[in-house]
C-alpha positions in Angstrom: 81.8 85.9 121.1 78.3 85.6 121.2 76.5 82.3 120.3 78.1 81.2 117.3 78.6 84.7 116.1 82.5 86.7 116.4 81.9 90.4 118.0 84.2 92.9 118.3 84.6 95.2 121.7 80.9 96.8 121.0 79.0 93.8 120.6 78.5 94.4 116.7 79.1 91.0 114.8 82.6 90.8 113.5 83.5 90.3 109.6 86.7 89.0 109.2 88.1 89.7 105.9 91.3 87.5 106.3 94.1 87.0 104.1 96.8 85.0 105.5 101.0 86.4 105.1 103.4 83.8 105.4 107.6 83.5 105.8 107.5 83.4 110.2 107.2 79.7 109.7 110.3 79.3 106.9 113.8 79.6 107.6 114.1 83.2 106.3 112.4 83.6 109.7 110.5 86.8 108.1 107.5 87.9 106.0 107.9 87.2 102.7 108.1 89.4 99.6 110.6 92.3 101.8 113.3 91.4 99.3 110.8 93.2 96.8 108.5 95.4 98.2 108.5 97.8 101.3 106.8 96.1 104.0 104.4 99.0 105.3 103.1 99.9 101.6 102.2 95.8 101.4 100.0 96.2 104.8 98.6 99.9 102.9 98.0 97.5 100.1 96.4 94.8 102.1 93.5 97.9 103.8 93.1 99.8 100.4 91.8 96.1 99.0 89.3 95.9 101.9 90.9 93.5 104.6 90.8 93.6 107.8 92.6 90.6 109.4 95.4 88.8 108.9 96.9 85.0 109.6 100.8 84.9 110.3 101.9 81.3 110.5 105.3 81.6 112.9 107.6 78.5 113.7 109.2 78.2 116.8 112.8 79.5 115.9 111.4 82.9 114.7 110.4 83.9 118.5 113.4 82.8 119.7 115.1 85.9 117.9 117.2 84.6 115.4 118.9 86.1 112.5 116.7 87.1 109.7 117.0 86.7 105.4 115.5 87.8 102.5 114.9 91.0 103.4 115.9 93.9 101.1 117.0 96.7 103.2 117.5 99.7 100.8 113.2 99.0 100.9 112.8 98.4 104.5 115.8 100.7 106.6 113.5 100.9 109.2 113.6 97.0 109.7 118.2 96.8 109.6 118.9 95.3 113.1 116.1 93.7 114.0 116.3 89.2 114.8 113.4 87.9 114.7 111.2 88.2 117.2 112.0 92.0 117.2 110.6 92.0 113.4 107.5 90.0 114.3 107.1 92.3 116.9 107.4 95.5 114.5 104.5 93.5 112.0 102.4 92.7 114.5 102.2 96.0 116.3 101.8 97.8 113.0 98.7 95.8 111.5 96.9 96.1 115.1 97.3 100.0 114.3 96.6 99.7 111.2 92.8 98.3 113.0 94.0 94.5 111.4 92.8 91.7 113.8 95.8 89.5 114.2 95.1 86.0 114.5 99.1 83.9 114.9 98.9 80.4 113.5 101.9 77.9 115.3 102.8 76.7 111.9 105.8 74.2 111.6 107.6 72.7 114.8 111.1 72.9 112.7 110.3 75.6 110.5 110.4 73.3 107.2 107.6 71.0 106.9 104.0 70.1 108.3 103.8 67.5 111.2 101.5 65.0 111.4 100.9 65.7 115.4 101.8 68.8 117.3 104.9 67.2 118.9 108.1 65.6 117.3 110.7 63.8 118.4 112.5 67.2 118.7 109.6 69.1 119.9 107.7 68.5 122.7 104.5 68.7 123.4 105.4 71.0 126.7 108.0 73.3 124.2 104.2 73.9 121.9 102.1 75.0 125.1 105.1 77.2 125.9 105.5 78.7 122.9 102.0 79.7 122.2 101.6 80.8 126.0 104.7 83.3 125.2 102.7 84.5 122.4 99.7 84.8 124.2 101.2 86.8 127.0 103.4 88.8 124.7 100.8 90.2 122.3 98.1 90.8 125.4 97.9 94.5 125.3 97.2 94.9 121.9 93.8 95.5 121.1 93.3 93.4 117.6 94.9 90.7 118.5 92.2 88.1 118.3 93.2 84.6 118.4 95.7 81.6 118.3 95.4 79.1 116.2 96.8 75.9 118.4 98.5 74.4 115.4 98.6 74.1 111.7 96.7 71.1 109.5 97.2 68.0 112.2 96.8 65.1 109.8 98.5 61.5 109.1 98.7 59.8 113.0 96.3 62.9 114.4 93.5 61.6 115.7 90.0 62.9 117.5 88.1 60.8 120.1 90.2 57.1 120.4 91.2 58.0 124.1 94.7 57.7 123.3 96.8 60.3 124.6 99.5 60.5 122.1 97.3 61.1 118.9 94.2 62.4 120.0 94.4 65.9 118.8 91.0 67.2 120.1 93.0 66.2 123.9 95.8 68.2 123.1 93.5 71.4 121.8 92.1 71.3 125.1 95.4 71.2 127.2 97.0 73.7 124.8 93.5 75.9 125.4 93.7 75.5 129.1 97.1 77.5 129.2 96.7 79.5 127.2 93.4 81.5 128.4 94.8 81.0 131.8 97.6 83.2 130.1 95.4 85.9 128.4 91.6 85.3 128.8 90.7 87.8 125.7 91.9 85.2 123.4 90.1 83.4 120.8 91.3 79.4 120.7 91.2 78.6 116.6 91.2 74.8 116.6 91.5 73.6 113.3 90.1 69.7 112.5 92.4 66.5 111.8 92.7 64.2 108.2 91.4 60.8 108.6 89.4 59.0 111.7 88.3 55.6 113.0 85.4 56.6 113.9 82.7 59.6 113.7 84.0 60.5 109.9 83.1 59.7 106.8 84.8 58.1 104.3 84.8 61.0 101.9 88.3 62.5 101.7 89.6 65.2 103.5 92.0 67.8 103.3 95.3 67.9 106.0 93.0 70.1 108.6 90.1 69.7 106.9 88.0 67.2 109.4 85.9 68.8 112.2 83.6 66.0 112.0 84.4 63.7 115.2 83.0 67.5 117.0 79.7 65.7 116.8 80.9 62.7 118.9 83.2 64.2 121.2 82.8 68.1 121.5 86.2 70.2 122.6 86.3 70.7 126.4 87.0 74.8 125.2 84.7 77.4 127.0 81.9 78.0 124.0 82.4 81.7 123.9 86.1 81.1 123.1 86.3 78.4 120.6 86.5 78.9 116.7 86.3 75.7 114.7 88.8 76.4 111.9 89.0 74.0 109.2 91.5 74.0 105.5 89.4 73.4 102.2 91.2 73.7 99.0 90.2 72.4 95.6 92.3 70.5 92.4 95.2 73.1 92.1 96.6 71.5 95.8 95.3 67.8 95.1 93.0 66.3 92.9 90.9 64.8 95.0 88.4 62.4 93.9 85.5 64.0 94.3 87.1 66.7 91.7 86.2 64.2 89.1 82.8 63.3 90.1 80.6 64.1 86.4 78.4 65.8 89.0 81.3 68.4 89.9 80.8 71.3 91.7 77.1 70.6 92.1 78.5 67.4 94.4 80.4 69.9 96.7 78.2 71.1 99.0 77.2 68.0 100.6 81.1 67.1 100.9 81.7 70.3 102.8 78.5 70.2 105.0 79.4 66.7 105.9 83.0 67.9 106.7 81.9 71.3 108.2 79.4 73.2 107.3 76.9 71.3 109.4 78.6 72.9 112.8 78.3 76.6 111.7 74.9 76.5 113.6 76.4 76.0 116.8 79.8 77.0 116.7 81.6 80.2 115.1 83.7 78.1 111.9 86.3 80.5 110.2 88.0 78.6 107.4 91.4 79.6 108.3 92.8 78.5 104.5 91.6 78.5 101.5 93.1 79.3 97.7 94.3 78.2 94.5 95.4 79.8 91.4 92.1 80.8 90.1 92.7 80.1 86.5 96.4 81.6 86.4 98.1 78.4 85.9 96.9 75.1 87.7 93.6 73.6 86.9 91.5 74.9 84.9 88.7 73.5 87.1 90.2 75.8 90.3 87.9 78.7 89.7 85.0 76.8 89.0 85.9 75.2 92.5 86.8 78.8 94.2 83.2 80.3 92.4 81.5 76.9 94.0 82.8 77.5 97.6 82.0 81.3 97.8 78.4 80.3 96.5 78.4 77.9 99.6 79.9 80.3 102.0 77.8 82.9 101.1 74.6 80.5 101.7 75.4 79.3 105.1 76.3 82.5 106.4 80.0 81.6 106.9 81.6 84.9 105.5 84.6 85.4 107.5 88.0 83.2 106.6 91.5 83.9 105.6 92.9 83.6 102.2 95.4 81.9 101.1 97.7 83.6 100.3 99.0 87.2 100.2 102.0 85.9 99.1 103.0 85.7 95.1 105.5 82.8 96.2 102.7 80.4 97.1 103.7 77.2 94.7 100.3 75.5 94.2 97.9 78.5 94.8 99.7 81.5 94.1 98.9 84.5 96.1 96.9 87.9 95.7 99.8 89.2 94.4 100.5 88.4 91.1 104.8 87.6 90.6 105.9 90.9 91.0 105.0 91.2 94.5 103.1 94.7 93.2 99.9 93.7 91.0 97.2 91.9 92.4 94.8 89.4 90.7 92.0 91.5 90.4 89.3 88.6 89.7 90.7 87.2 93.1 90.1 90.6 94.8 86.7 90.4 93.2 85.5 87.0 94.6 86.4 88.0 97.9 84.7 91.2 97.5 81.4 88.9 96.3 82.1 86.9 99.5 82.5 90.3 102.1 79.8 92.7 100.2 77.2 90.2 101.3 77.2 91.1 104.8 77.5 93.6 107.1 80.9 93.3 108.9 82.1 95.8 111.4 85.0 97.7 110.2 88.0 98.0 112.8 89.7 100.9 114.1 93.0 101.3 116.3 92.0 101.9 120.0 95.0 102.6 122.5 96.0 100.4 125.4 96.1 101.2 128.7 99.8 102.4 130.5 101.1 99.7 132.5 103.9 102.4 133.9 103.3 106.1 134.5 104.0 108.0 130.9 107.3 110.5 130.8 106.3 113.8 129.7 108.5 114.1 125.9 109.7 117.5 125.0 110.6 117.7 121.2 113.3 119.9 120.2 113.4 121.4 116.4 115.1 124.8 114.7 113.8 127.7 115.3 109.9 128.3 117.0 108.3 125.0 115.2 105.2 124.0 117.1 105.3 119.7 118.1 102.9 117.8 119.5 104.2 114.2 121.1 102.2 111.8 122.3 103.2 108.8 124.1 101.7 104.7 124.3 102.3 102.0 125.6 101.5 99.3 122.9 102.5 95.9 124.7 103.7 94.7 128.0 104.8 91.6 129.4 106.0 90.5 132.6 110.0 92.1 132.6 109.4 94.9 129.5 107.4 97.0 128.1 107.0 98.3 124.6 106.1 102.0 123.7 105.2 103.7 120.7 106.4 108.0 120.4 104.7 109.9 117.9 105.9 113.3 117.3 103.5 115.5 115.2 104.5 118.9 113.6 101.6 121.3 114.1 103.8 124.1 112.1 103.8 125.6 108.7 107.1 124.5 108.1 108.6 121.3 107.9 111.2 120.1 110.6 115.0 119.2 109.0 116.4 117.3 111.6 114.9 116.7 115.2 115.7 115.7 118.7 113.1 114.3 121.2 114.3 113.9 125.4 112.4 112.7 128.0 112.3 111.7 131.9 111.8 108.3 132.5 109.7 108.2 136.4 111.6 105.3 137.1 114.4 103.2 136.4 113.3 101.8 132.8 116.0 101.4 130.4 115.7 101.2 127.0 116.8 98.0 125.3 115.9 98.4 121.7 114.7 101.4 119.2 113.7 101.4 115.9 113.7 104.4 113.6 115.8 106.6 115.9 119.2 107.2 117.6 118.8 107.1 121.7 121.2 107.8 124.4 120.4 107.6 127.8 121.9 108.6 131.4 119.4 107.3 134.3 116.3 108.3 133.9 116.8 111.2 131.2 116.9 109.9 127.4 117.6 112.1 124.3 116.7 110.0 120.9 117.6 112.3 117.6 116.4 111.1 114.2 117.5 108.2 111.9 119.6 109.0 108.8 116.6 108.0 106.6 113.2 109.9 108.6 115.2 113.9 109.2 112.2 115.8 107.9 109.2 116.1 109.5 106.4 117.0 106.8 104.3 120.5 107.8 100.8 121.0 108.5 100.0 117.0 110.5 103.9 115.4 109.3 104.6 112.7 111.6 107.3 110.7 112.7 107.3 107.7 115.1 
């Protein structure tokens, strides 16, 4: 990061066209909408309408790798087997190829409602700093993942500046912040604001998140160049709040979120990190004169990156970009964020590979007859007792491959734990994995499989 300003790896300011995907943080302990839709054409889906990043709220029980629901797995074959930290794993690594910058958003302690602080009774405040340092660490190698979020909408007893230990959130941010850039450095700490305060706030309502304004009294002990200010705004189809009813609405809004927000974007990067409503599809009608209000204020302050809320068509009070089908989208809500991105220049991403933490095998694909293959070979993540690896095998041929077999030597004594898409046997070092029953062929001319 420079000043106030998100770059990517060249320096070029950063345009985060966010959108956020949610299920992690529920008890299906999975994306939502996979009991309709096949979950790589939803990330196609997600590029083709022009974003770039994404915002996956997980709870703690999803990386502890549970069993998984809701998932409909004539659609998705290639995700049978997989707990739950195996499937977060397969999302994650996908959108980062897929040149998606990945920001993971500790959601929900028990995986079914909000907290007030970012402990519970059940949950300490050590199990939190662990559980977004194992993210941190696990996640390290791949090159779009760009932040953590330290914890979802801190509102109720949360508070920012009273010296008190046990509510003050902006304390906690720090500790949490601490551990986890000791853990992985690269990261960007999303720090979102708290509900009501004693002191440093106005008395102007705010939304479950929504308060960064006690930053001005007692600024985050987080490096500069690593700290994102990340408040929630949402308008009358979450709450009515008062202000909705002001006879001067919207033209009252602006001061509201400059009070609440706005008024740091000049010295600190601020990505709203939700946003949403239904937009005139149900709710209030007032919604989209809100949502047309905020872009209008976004657009003037220069604050054009934030995550959507929501991808998802099962979103009660806002809806989602997809419309119920879990296929359509709303195209007038594709169109505001469109208004919002075409405004500035944002750098596009693309995939970059990692860097081999163990010395590569050398693959040699097998196919009938003479077929010409091509294999490469990446290491995608690594953490302290694993490693995770990605084999592409490319027909160069004229002909497409029916059935294939790919073996390699291992330099070592890695063994293989887990593989998706593909059969594997292994004795020692040498490993022979054949195809799935659902990816035989191998398409001619550039086919891949992987």
């Amino acid at each position: 990061m420079v000043g106030n300003q998100i770059v990517d790896p060249a320096g070029q300011t950063l345009l985060l066209k966010g959108v956020n995907w949610f299920g992690f943080e529920t008890t299906n302990y999975a994306v939502h909408g996979l009991w309709s839709r096949n979950w790589r054409e939803m990330i196609d889906q997600m590029a083709a309408l022009g974003f770039n990043a994404v915002r996956i709220p997980v709870c703690p029980t999803t990386l502890q790798g549970v069993a998984v629901s809701g998932i409909d797995y004539n659609r998705n074959p290639d995700l049978q087997g997989l707990n739950s930290l195996y499937l977060l794993d397969r999302i994650v690594q996908n959108f980062d190829q897929a040149g998606f910058y990945i920001l993971l958003d500790h959601h929900r302690p028990d995986c079914n409602a909000i907290s007030e602080l970012w402990y519970t009774n059940d949950y300490s405040e050590e199990q939190w700093i662990q559980d977004l340092v194992f993210m941190a660490r696990r996640y390290a190698n791949l090159p779009h993942f760009l932040g953590m979020d330290l914890k979802n909408e801190p509102h109720g007893a949360a508070t920012w500046g009273t010296g008190n230990t046990a509510t003050d959130w902006n304390l906690a941010a720090e500790r949490a912040a601490a551990a986890i850039l000791a853990a992985n450095p690269n990261l960007l700490i999303f720090v979102e604001g708290i509900q009501e305060n004693a002191t440093c706030s106005s008395n102007t309502n705010h939304w479950w998140g929504g308060n960064i304004e006690p930053q001005e009294c007692y600024p985050l002990n987080i490096p500069g160049d690593k700290l994102v200010l990340s408040p929630h705004v949402y308008g009358p189809d979450v709450y009515m709040q008062p202000y909705f009813n002001d006879p001067n609405f919207p033209n009252n809004l602006p001061a509201i979120w400059e009070q609440h927000f706005g008024r740091f974007a000049g010295s600190y990067a601020v990505v709203i990190g939700e946003w949403g409503g239904r937009y005139g599809h149900g709710g209030h009608a007032s919604d989209r004169v809100w949502q047309d209000a905020l872009v209008d204020y976004l657009l003037e302050k220069g604050l054009r990156s934030t995550f959507y809320w929501s991808w998802n068509a099962n979103s009660g009070d806002t809806g989602g970009i997809l419309q119920d089908d879990w296929v359509s989208v709303w195209e007038d809500k594709v169109a505001l964020l469109q208004r919002l991105w075409s405004e500035s220049a944002g750098a596009t991403p693309t995939a970059t590979p990692v860097g081999n933490p163990t010395p590569a095998p050398t693959p040699t694909p097998t196919a009938a007859g003479s077929l010409a293959c091509e294999v490469d070979y990446q290491v995608v993540n690594a953490w302290d007792s694993g490693f995770q690896s990605q084999v592409t095998i490319t027909n160069r041929s004229s002909q497409q491959i029916s059935g294939w077999s790919l073996t390699w030597t291992f330099p070592g004594n890695q063994q293989i734990t887990d593989l998706w898409d593909g059969v594997h046997s292994q004795s020692g070092p040498a490993v022979t994995v054949t195809n799935a029953s659902w990816n035989p062929n191998i398409g001619a001319n550039g086919g891949q499989a992987s």
